[in-house]
VEXNU-971478 format. One record per residue (C-alpha): residue number from 1; x, y, z. Coordinates in nm, 2 decimals. Example, Ala and Ser with C-alpha at 12.3 -4.5 7.8 and 13.67 -1.06 7.14 Angstrom:
+-----+--------+--------+--------+
|  nr |     xx |     yy |     zz |
+-----+--------+--------+--------+
|   1 |   1.23 |  -0.45 |   0.78 |
|   2 |   1.37 |  -0.11 |   0.71 |
+-----+--------+--------+--------+
END
This chain:
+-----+--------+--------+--------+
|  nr |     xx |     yy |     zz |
+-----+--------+--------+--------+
|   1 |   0.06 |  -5.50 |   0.36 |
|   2 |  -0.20 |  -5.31 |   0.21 |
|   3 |  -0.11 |  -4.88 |   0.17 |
|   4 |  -0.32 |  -4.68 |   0.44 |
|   5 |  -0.56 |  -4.49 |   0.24 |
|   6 |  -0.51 |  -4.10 |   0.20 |
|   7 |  -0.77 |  -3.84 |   0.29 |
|   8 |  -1.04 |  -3.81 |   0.05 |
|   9 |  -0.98 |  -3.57 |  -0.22 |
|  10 |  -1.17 |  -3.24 |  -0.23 |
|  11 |  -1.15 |  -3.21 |  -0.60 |
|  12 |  -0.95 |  -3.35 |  -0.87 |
|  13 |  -0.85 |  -3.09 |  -1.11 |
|  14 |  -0.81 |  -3.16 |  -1.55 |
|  15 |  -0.67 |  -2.91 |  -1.73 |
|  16 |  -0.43 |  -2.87 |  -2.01 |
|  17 |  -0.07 |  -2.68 |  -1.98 |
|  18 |  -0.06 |  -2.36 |  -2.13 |
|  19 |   0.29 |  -2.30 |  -2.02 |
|  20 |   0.64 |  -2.45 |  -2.17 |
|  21 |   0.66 |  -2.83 |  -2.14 |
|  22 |   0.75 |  -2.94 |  -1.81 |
|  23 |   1.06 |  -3.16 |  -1.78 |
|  24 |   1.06 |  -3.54 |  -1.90 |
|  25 |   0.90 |  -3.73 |  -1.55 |
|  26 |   1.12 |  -3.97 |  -1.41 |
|  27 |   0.99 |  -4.36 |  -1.43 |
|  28 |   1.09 |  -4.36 |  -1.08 |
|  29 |   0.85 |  -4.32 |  -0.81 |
|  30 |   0.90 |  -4.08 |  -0.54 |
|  31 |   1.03 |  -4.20 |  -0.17 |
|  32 |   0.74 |  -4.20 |   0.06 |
|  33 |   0.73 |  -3.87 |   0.30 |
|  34 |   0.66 |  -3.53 |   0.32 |
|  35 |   0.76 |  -3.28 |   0.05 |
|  36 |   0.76 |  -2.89 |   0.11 |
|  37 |   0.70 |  -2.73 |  -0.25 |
|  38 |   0.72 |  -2.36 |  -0.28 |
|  39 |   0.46 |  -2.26 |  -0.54 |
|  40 |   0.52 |  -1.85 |  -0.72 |
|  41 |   0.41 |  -1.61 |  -0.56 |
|  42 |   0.25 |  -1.40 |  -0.85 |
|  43 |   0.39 |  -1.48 |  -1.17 |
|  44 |   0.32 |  -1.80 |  -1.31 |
|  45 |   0.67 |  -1.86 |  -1.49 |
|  46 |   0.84 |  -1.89 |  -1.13 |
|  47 |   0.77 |  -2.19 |  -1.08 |
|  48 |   1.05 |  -2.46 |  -1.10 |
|  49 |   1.17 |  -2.74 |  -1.31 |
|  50 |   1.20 |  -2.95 |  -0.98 |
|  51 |   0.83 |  -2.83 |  -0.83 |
|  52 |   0.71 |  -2.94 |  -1.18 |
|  53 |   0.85 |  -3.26 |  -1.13 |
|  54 |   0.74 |  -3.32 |  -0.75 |
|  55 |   0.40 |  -3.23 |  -0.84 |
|  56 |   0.37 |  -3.47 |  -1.13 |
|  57 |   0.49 |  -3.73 |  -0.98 |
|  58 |   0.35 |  -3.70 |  -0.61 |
|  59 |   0.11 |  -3.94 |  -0.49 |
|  60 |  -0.15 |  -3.61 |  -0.36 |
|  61 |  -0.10 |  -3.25 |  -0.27 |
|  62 |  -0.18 |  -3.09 |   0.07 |
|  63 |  -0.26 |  -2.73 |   0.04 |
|  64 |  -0.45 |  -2.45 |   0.22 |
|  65 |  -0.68 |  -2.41 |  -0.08 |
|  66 |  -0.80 |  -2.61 |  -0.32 |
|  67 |  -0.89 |  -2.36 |  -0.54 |
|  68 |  -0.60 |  -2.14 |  -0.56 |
|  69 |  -0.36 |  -2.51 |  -0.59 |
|  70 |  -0.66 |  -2.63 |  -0.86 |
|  71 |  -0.57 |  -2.34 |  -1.09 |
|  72 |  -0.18 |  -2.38 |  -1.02 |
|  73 |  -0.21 |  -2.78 |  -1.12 |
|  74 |  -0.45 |  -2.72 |  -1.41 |
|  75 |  -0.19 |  -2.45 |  -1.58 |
|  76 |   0.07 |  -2.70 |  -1.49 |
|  77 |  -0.13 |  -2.99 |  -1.70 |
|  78 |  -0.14 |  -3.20 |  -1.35 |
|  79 |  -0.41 |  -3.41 |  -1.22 |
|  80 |  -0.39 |  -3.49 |  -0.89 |
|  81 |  -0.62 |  -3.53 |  -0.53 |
|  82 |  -0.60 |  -3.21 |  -0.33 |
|  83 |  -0.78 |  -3.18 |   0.04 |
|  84 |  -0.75 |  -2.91 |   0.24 |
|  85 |  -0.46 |  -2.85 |   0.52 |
|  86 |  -0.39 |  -2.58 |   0.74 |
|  87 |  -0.25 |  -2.56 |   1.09 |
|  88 |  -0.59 |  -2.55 |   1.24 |
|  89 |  -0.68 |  -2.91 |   1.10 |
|  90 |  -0.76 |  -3.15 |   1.37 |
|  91 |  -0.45 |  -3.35 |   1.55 |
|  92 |  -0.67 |  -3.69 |   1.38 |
|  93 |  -0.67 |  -3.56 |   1.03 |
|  94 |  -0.30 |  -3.44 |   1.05 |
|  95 |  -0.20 |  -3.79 |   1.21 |
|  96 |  -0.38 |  -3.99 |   0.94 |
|  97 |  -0.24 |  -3.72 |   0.69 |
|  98 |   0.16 |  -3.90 |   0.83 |
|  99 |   0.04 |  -4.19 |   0.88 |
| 100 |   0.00 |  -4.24 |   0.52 |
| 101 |   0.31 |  -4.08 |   0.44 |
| 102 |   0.51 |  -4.40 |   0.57 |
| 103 |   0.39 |  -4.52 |   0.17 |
| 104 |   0.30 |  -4.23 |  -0.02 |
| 105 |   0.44 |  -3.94 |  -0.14 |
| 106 |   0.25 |  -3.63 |  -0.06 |
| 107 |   0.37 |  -3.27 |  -0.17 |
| 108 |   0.27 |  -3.02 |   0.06 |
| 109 |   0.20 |  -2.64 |  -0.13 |
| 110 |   0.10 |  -2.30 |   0.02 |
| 111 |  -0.12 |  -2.07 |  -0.20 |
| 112 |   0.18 |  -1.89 |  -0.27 |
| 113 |   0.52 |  -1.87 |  -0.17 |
| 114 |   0.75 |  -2.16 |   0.02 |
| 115 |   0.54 |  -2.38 |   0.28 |
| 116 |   0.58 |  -2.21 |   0.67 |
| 117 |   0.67 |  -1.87 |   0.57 |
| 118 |   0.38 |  -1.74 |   0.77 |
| 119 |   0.22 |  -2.04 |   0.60 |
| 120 |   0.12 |  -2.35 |   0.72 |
| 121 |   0.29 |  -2.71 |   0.76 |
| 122 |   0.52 |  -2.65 |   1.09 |
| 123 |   0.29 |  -2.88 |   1.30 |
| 124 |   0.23 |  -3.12 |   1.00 |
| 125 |   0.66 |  -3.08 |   0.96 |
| 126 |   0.73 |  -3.14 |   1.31 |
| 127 |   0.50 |  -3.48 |   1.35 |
| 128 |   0.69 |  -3.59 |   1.04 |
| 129 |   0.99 |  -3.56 |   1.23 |
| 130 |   0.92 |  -3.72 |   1.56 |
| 131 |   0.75 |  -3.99 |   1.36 |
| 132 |   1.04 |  -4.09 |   1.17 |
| 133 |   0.89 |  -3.99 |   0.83 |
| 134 |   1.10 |  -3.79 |   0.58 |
| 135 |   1.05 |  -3.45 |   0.47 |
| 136 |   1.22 |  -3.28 |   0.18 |
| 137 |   1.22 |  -2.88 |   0.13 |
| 138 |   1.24 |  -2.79 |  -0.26 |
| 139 |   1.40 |  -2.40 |  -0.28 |
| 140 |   1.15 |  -2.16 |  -0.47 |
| 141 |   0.95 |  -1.82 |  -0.41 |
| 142 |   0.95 |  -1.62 |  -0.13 |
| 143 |   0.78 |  -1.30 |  -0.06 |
| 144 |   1.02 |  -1.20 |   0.19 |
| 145 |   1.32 |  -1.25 |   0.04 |
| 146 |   1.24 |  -1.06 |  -0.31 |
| 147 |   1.12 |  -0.77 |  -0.10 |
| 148 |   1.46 |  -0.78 |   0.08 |
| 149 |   1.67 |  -0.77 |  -0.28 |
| 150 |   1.46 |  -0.52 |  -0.43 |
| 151 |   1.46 |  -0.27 |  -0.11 |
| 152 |   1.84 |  -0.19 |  -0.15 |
| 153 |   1.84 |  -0.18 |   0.23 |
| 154 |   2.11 |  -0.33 |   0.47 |
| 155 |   2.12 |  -0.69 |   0.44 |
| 156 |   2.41 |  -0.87 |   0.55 |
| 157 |   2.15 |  -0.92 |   0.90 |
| 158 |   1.80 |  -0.93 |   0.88 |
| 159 |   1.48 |  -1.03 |   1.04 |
| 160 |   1.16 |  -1.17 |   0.94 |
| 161 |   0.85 |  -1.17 |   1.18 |
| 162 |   0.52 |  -1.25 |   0.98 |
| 163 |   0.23 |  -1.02 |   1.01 |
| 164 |   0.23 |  -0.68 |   1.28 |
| 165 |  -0.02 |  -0.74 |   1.49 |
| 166 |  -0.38 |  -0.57 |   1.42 |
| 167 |  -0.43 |  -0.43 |   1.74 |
| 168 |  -0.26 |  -0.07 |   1.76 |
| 169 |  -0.13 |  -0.13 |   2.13 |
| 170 |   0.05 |  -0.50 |   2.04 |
| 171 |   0.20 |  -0.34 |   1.71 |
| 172 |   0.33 |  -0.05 |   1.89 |
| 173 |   0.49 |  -0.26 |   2.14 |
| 174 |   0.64 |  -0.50 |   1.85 |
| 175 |   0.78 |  -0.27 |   1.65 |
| 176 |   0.98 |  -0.13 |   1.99 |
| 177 |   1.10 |  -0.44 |   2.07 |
| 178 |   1.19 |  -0.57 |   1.74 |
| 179 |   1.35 |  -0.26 |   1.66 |
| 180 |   1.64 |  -0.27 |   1.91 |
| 181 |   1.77 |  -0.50 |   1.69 |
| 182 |   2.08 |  -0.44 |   1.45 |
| 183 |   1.93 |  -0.59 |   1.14 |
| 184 |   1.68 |  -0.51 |   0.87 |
| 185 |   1.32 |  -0.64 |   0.95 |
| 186 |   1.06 |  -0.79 |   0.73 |
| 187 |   0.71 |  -0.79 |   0.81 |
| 188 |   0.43 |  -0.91 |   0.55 |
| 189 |   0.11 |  -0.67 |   0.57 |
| 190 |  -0.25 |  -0.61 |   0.40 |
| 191 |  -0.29 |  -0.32 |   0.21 |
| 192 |  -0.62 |  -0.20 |   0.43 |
| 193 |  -0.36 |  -0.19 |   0.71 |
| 194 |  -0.05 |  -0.05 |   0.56 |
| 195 |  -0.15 |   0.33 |   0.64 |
| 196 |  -0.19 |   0.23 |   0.98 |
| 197 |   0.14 |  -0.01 |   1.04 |
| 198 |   0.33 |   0.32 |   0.89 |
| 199 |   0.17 |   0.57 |   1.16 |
| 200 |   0.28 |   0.31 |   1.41 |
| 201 |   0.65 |   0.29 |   1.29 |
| 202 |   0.63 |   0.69 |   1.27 |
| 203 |   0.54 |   0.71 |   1.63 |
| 204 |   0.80 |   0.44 |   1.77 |
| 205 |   1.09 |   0.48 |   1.47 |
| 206 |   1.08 |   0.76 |   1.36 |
| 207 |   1.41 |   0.84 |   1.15 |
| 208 |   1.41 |   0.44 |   1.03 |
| 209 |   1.46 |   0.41 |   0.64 |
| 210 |   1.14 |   0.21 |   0.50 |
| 211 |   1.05 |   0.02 |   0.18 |
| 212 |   0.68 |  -0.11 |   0.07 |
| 213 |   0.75 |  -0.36 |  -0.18 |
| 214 |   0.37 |  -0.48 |  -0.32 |
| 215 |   0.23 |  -0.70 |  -0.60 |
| 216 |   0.57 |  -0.89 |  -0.66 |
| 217 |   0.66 |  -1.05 |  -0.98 |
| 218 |   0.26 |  -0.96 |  -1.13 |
| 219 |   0.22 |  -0.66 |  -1.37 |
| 220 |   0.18 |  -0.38 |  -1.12 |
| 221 |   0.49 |  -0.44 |  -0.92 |
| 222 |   0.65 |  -0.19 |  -0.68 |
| 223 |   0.91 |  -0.15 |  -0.44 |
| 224 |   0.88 |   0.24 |  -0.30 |
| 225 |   1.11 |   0.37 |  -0.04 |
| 226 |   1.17 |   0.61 |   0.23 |
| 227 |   1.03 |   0.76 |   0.56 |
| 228 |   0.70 |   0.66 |   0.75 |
| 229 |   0.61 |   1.04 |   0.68 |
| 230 |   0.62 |   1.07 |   0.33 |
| 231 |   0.54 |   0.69 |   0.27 |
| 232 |   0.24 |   0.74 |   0.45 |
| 233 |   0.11 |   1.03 |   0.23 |
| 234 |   0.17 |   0.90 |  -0.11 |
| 235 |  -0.01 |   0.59 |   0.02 |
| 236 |  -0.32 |   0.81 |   0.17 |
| 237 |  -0.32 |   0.95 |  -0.18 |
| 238 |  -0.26 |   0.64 |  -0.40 |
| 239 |  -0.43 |   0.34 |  -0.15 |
| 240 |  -0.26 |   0.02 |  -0.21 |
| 241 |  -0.36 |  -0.34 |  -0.33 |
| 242 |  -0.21 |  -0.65 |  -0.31 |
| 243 |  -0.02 |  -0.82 |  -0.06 |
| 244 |   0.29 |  -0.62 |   0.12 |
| 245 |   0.66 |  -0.68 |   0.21 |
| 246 |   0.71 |  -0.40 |   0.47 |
| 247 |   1.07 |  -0.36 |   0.53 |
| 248 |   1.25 |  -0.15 |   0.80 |
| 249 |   1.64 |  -0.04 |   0.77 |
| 250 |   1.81 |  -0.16 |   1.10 |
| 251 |   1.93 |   0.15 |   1.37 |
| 252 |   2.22 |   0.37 |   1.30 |
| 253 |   2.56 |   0.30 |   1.48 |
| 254 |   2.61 |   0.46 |   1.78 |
| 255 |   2.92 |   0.65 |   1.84 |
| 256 |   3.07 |   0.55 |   2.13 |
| 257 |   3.36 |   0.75 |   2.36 |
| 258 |   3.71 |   0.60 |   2.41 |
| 259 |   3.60 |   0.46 |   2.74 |
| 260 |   3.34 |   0.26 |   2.61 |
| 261 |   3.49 |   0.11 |   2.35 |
| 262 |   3.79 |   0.03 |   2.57 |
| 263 |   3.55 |  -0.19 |   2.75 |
| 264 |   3.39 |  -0.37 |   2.47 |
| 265 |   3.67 |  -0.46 |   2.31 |
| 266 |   3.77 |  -0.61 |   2.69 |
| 267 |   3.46 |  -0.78 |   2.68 |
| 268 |   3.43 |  -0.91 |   2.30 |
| 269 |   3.78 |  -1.06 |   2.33 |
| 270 |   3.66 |  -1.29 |   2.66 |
| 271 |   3.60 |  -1.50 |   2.35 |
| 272 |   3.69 |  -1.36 |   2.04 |
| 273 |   4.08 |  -1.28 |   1.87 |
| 274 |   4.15 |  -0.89 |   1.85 |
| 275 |   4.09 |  -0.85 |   1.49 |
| 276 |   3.75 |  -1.01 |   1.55 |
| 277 |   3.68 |  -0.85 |   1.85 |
| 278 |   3.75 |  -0.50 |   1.64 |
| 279 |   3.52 |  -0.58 |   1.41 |
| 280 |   3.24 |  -0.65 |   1.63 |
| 281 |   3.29 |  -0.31 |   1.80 |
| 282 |   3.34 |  -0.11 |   1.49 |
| 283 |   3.01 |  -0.25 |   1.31 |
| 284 |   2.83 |  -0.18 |   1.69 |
| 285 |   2.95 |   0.17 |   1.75 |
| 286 |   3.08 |   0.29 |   1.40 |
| 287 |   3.44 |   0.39 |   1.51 |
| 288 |   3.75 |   0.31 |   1.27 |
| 289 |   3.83 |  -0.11 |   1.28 |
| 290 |   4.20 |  -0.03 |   1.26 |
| 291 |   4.19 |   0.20 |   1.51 |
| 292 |   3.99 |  -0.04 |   1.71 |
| 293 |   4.24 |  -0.33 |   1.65 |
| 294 |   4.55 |  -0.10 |   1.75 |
| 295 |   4.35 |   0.00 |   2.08 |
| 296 |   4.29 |  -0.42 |   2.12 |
| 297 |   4.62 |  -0.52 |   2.09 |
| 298 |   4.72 |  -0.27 |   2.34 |
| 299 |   4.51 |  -0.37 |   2.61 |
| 300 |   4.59 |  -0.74 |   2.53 |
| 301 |   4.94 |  -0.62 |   2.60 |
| 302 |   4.88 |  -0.49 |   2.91 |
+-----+--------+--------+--------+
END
């Protein structure tokens, strides 16, 4: 049976590697489907041994643009066809794009950072799936995640929920939703906007601990934190460029009477053991565990 073709190529891009040798390619050739490469997200050296690998030996790459992906491939000594894929490309173009995925391998790359991250490739993901085609993730960059590390805020929970809306009236009401809940969130943001994403936060959470992380992994990076006040000062002073991780510290415990956490712990342990049930409590209100877990075995008891 004869391979169904793949879409045209936009360009195919020469070039010579001007970084360290790239792993010996396998002989073997890649299983047909869909993989998800995560490409760096500033500094060139980020980029793996595996990605290296997938990209060599992939039949084409899908990316968002050719000529960000062009540069990556030609510093990576890789020749390959590229055509353009975002998650506004017609339902045909996607469909042929899987259809020819049941005998080719195709490596699917964001301009920077892992595919779907507030990137494209969920709808392109999800048709592989319900088509029966496989899809393989490779681990690599992600804004988000370095912004998280080098905040030094709470993460044991966090969030991540793209972009703030531009309008001032949607981000205001997203940030008071979002920040009910008891984790750190992540937010990625453009520097013309930063200033105003900060007033917003200062208006609806006002005593939160903040970090701006900017211009990860590249020459200029920076991770600067505090409050929304003096955050948004320095930054009226110094205006930022690059792309932004904007992080916000989660909401401080609230103390809660004897009466209250009497009936939490009565609540949590409906389904959890006392010494878990005192541990949700205590990381909710802030009170003492083992003075929770006393308290829980005496109302078990009673």
């Amino acid at each position: 049976m004869q391979k169904p073709c793949l879409p045209r190529p936009s360009c195919v891009v020469h070039g010579r590697a001007v970084s360290d040798p790239a792993p010996a390619k396998s002989d073997e050739d890649l299983t047909p489907g869909l993989y998800l490469v995560a490409t760096p997200i500033g500094n060139l050296g980020d980029i793996t041994r595996r990605a290296v690998d997938i990209l060599s030996r992939c039949d084409g790459v899908a990316c968002e643009d050719t000529r960000v992906t062009g540069k990556l491939l030609k510093h990576l000594g890789i020749s390959k066809p590229m055509w353009r894929y975002d998650d506004h490309s017609e339902h045909r173009d996607r469909s042929r794009l899987v259809d020819s995925m049941r005998t080719r391998a195709v490596a699917l790359v964001s301009d920077a950072g892992t595919p779907m991250i507030s990137d494209p490739g969920y709808r392109l993901v999800n048709d592989c799936r319900e088509q029966g085609i496989p899809v393989t993730s490779l681990p690599g960059p992600c804004a988000a995640v370095l912004g998280l590390t080098l905040s030094g805020l709470p993460n044991d929970r966090f969030m991540f929920a793209g972009f703030l809306p531009p309008k001032d009236k949607a981000r205001r009401e997203t940030l008071a939703q979002l920040g009910q809940i008891d984790a750190t969130l992540i937010f990625y943001e453009t520097a013309p906007r930063l200033l105003k994403s900060l007033a917003a936060i200062e208006e609806v959470l006002p005593k939160r601990e903040i970090a701006v992380a900017r211009e990860l992994t590249k020459l200029h990076e920076e991770c600067r934190r505090g409050f929304s006040a003096g955050l948004m000062a320095y930054y009226d002073a110094h205006p930022p460029k690059g792309e932004i991780v904007l992080l916000i510290g989660p909401p401080e415990a609230v103390q809660a009477n004897e009466a209250d956490a009497d009936d939490m712990l009565r609540e949590a342990m409906a389904t959890l053991k006392p010494s878990q049930a005192a541990g949700q409590v205590a990381k909710a209100t802030g009170l003492d565990r083992k003075v929770l877990y006393a308290r829980a075995m005496d109302l078990k008891s009673e």
